[in-house]
C-alpha atoms as an extended CHARMM CRD file, in Angstrom:
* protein
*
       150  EXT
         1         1  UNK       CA            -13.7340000000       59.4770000000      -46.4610000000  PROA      1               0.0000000000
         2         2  UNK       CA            -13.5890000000       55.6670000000      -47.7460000000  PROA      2               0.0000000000
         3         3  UNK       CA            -16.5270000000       56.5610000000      -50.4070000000  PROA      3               0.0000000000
         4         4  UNK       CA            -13.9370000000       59.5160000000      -51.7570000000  PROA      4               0.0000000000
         5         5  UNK       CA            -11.3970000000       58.2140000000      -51.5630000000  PROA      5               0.0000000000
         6         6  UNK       CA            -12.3750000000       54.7990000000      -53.3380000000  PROA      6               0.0000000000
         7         7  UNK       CA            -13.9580000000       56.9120000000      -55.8460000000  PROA      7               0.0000000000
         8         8  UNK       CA            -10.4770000000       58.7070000000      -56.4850000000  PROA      8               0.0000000000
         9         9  UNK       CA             -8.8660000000       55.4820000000      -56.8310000000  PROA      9               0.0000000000
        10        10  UNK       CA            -11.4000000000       54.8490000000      -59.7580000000  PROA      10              0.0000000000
        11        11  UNK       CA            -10.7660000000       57.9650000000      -61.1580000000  PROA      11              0.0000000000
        12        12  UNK       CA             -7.0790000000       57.6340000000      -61.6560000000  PROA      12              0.0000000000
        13        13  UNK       CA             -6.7770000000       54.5340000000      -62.6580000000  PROA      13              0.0000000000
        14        14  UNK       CA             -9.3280000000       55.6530000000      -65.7020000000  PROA      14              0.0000000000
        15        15  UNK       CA             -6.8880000000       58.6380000000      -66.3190000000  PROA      15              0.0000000000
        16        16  UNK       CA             -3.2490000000       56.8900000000      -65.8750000000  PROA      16              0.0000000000
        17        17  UNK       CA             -1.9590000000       53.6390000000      -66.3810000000  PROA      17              0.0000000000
        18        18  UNK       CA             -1.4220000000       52.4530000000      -63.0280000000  PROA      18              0.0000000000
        19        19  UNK       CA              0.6120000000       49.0630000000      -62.3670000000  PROA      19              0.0000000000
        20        20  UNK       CA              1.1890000000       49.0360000000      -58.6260000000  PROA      20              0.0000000000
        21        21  UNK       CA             -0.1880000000       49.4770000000      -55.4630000000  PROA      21              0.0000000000
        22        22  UNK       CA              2.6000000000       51.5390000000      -54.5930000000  PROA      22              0.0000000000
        23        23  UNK       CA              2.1700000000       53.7520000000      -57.8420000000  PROA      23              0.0000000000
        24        24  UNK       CA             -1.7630000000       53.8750000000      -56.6510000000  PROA      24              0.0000000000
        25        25  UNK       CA             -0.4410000000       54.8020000000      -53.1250000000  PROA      25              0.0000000000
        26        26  UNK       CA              1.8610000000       57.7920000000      -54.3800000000  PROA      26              0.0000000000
        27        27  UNK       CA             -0.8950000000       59.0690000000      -56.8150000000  PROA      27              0.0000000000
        28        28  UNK       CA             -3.5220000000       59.0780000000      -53.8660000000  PROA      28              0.0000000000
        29        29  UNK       CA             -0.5940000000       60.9960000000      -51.8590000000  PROA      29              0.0000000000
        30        30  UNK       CA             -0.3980000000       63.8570000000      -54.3160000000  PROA      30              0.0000000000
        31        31  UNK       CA             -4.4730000000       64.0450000000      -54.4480000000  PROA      31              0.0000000000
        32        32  UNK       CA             -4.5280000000       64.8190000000      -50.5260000000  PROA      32              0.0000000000
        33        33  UNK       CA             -5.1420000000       61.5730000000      -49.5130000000  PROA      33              0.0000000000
        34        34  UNK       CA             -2.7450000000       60.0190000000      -46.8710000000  PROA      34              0.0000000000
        35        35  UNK       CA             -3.2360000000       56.2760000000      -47.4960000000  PROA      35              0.0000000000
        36        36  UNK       CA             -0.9960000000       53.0460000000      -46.4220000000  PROA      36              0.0000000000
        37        37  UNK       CA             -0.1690000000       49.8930000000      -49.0030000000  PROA      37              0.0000000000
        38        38  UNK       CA             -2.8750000000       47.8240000000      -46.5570000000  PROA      38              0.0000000000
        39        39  UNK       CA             -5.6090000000       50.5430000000      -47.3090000000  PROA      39              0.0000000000
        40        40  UNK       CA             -5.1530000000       50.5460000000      -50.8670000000  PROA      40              0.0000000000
        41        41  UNK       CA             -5.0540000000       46.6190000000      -51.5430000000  PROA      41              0.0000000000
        42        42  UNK       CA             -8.8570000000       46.6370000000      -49.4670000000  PROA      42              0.0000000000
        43        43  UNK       CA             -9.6230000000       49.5340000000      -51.9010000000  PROA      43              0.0000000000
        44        44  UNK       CA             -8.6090000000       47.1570000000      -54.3400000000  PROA      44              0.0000000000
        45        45  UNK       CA            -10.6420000000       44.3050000000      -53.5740000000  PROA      45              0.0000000000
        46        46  UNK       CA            -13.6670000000       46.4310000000      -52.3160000000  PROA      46              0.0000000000
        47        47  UNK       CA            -13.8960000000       48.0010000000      -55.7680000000  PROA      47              0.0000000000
        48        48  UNK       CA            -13.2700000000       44.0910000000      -57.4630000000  PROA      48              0.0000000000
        49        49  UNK       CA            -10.2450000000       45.9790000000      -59.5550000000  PROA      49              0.0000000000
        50        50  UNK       CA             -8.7270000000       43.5960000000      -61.8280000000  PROA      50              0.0000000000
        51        51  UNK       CA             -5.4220000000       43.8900000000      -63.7490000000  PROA      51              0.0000000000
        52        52  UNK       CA             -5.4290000000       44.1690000000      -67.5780000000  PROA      52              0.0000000000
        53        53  UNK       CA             -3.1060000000       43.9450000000      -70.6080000000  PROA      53              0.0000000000
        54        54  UNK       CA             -2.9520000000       47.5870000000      -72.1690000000  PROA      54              0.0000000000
        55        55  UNK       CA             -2.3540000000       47.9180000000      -75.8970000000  PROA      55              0.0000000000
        56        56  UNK       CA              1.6430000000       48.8540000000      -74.6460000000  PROA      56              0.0000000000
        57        57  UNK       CA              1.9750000000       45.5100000000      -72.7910000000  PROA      57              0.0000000000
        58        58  UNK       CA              1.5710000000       46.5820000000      -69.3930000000  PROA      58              0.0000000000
        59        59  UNK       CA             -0.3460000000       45.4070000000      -66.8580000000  PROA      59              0.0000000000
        60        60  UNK       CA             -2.7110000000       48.2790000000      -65.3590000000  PROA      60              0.0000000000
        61        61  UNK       CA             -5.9420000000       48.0620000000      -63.0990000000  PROA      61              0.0000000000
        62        62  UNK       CA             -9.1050000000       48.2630000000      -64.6110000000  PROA      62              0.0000000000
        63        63  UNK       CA            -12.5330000000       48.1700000000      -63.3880000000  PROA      63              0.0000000000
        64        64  UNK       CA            -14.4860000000       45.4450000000      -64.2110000000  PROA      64              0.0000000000
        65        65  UNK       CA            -17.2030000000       46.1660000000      -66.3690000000  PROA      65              0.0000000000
        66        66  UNK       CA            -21.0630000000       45.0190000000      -65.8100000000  PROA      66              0.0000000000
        67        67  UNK       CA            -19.7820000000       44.6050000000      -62.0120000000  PROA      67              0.0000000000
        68        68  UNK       CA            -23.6590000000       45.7510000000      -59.8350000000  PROA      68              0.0000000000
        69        69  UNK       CA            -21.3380000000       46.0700000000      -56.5000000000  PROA      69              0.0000000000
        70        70  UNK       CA            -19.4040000000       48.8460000000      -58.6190000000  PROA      70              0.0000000000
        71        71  UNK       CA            -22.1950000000       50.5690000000      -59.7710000000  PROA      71              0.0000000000
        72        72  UNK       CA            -23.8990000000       50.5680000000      -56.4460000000  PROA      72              0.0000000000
        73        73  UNK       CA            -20.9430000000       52.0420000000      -55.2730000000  PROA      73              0.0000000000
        74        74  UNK       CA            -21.2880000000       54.9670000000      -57.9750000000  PROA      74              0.0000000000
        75        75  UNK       CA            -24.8650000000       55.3640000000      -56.6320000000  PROA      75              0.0000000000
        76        76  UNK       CA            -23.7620000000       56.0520000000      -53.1060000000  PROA      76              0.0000000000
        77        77  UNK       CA            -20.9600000000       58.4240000000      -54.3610000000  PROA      77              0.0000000000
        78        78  UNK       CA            -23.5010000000       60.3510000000      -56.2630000000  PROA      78              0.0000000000
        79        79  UNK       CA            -25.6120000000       60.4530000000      -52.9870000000  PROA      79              0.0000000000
        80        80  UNK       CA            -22.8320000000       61.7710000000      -50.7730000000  PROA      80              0.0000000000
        81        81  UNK       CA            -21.7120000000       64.2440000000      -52.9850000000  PROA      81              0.0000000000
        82        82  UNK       CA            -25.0010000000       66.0820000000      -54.8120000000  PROA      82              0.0000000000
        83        83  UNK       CA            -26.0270000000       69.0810000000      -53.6310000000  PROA      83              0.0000000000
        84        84  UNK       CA            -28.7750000000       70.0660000000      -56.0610000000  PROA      84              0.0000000000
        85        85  UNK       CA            -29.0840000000       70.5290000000      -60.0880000000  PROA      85              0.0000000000
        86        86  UNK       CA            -30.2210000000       72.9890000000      -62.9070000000  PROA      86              0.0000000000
        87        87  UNK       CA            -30.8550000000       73.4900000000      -66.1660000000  PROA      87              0.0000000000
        88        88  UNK       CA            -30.2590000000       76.1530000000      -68.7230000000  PROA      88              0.0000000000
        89        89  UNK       CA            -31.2720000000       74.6710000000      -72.0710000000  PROA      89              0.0000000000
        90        90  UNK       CA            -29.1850000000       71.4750000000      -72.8160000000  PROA      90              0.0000000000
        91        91  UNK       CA            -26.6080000000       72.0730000000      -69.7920000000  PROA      91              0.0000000000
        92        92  UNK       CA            -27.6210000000       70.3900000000      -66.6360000000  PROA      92              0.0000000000
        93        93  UNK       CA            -25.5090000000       72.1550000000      -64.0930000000  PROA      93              0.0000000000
        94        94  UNK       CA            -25.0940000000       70.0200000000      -60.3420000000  PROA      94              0.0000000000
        95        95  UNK       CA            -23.3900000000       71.5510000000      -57.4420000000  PROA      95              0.0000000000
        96        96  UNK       CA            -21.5670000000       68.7240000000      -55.2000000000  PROA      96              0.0000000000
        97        97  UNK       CA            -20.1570000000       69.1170000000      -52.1260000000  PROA      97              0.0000000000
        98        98  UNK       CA            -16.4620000000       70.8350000000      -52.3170000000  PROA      98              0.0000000000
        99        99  UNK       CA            -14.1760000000       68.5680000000      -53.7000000000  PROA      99              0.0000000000
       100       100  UNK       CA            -16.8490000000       65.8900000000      -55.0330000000  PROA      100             0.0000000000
       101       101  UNK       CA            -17.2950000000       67.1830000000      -58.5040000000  PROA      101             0.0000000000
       102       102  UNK       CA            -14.9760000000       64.9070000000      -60.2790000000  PROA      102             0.0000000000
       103       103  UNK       CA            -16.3480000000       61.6680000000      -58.4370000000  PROA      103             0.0000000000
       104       104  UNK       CA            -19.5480000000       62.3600000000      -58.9500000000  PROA      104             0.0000000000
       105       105  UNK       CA            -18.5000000000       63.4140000000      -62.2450000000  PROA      105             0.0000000000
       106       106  UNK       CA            -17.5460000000       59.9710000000      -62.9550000000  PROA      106             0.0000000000
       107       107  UNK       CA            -20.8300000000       58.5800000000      -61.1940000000  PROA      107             0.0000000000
       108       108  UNK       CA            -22.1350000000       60.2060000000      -63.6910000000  PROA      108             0.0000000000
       109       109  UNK       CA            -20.5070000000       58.8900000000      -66.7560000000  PROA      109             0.0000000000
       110       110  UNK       CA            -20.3250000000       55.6560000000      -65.2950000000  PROA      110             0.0000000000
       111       111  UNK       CA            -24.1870000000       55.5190000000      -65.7010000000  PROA      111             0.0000000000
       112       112  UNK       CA            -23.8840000000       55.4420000000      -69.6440000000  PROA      112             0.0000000000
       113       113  UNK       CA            -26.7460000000       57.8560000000      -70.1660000000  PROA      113             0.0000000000
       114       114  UNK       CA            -26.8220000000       58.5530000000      -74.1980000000  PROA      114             0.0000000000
       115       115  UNK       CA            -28.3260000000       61.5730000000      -73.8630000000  PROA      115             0.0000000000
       116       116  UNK       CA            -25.0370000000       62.7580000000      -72.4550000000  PROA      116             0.0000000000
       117       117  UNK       CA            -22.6890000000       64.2970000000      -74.7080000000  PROA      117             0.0000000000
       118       118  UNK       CA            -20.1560000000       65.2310000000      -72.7040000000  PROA      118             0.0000000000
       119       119  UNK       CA            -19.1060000000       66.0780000000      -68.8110000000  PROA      119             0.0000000000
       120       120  UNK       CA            -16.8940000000       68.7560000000      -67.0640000000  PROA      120             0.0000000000
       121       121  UNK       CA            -16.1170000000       68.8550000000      -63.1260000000  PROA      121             0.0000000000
       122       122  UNK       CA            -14.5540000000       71.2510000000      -61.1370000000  PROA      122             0.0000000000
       123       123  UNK       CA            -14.5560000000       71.5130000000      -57.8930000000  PROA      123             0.0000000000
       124       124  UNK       CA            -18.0640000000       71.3040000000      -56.7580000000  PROA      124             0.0000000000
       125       125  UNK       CA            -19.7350000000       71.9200000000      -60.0530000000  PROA      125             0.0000000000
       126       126  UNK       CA            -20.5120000000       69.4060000000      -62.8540000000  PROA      126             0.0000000000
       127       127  UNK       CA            -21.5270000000       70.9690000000      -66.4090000000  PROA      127             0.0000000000
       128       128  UNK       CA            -23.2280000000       68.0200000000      -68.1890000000  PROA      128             0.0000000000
       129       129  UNK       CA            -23.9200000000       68.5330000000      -71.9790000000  PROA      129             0.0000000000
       130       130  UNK       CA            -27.0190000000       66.8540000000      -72.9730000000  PROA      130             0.0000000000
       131       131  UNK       CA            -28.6490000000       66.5190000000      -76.9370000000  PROA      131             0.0000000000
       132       132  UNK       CA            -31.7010000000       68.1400000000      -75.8320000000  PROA      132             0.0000000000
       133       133  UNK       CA            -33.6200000000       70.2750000000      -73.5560000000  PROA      133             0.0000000000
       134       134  UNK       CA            -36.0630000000       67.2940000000      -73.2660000000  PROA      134             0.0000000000
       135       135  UNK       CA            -33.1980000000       64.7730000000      -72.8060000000  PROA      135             0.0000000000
       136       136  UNK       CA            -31.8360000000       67.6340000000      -70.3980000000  PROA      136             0.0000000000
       137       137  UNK       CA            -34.8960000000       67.4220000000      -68.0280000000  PROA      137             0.0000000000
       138       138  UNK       CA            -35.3060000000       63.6220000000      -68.3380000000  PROA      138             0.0000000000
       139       139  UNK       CA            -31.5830000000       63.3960000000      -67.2090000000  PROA      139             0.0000000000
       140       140  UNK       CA            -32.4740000000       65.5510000000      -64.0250000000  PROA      140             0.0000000000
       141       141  UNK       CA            -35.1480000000       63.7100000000      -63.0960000000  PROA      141             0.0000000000
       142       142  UNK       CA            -32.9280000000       60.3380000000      -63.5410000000  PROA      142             0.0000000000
       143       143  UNK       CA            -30.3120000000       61.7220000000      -61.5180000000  PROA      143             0.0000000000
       144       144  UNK       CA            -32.8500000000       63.3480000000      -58.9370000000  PROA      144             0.0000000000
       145       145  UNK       CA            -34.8090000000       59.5060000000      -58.4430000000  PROA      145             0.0000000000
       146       146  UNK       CA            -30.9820000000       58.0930000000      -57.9260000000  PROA      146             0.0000000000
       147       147  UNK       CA            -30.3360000000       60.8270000000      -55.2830000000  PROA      147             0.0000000000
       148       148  UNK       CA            -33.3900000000       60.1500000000      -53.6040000000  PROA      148             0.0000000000
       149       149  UNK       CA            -33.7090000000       56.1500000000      -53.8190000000  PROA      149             0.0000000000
       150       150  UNK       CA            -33.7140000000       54.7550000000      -50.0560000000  PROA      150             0.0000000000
């Protein structure tokens, strides 16, 4: 629940603007997740969020890039929520539990693999377009050593 729902967190404040706890706290209310002011600001300081200047003047949260604890916390995310992965050609297709897609999703991206091109989630399914059917299978393998790291 706390590794979703963190992961959520990350993923709205990449997709809106997001000045408040309070804002955080309603947006996390629409996505299903019922969540108190006290559980978002340990969110907050679990995930090391920062507050940054956008290029409109506001002040929005922001992940801090080059932070390990964050992308250890992607790692586990990707853990809880792969199921299993394919390939057909350059498309790497990975089932996720139901509901995980997009958080894993951004696990994914958040890994800054170049041979990425592009990344669509659903609901349980991530379509990953990769430059080549080599880069494809090297990707997979990536991913699957992640997974699988004790």
């Amino acid at each position: 629940m706390k590794v979703g729902r963190q992961a959520k967190i990350v993923e709205l404040i990449g997709r809106y603007d997001i000045e408040t706890q309070e804002e955080l706290c309603e947006r996390l209310n629409i996505e299903g997740y019922d969540v108190t002011q006290a559980t978002v600001s340990r969110d907050i300081r679990a995930l090391k969020l920062t507050k940054v200047i956008t290029a409109s003047g506001r002040q929005c949260y922001k992940v801090i890039e080059g932070n390990t604890d964050y992308s250890k916390r992607f790692i586990n995310i990707l853990r809880d929520g792969f199921v299993s992965a394919d390939m057909a050609q350059n498309i790497l297709v990975i089932k996720t539990v139901s509901g995980m897609a997009m958080a894993v999703a951004t696990a994914i991206d958040s890994l800054n693999y170049n041979e990425i091109v592009g990344c669509i989630a659903g609901d349980d399914t991530i379509m990953l377009a990769i430059r080549t059917v080599d880069d494809c299978l090297e990707v997979m393998k990536k991913i699957r050593e992640l997974v699988n790291e004790k």
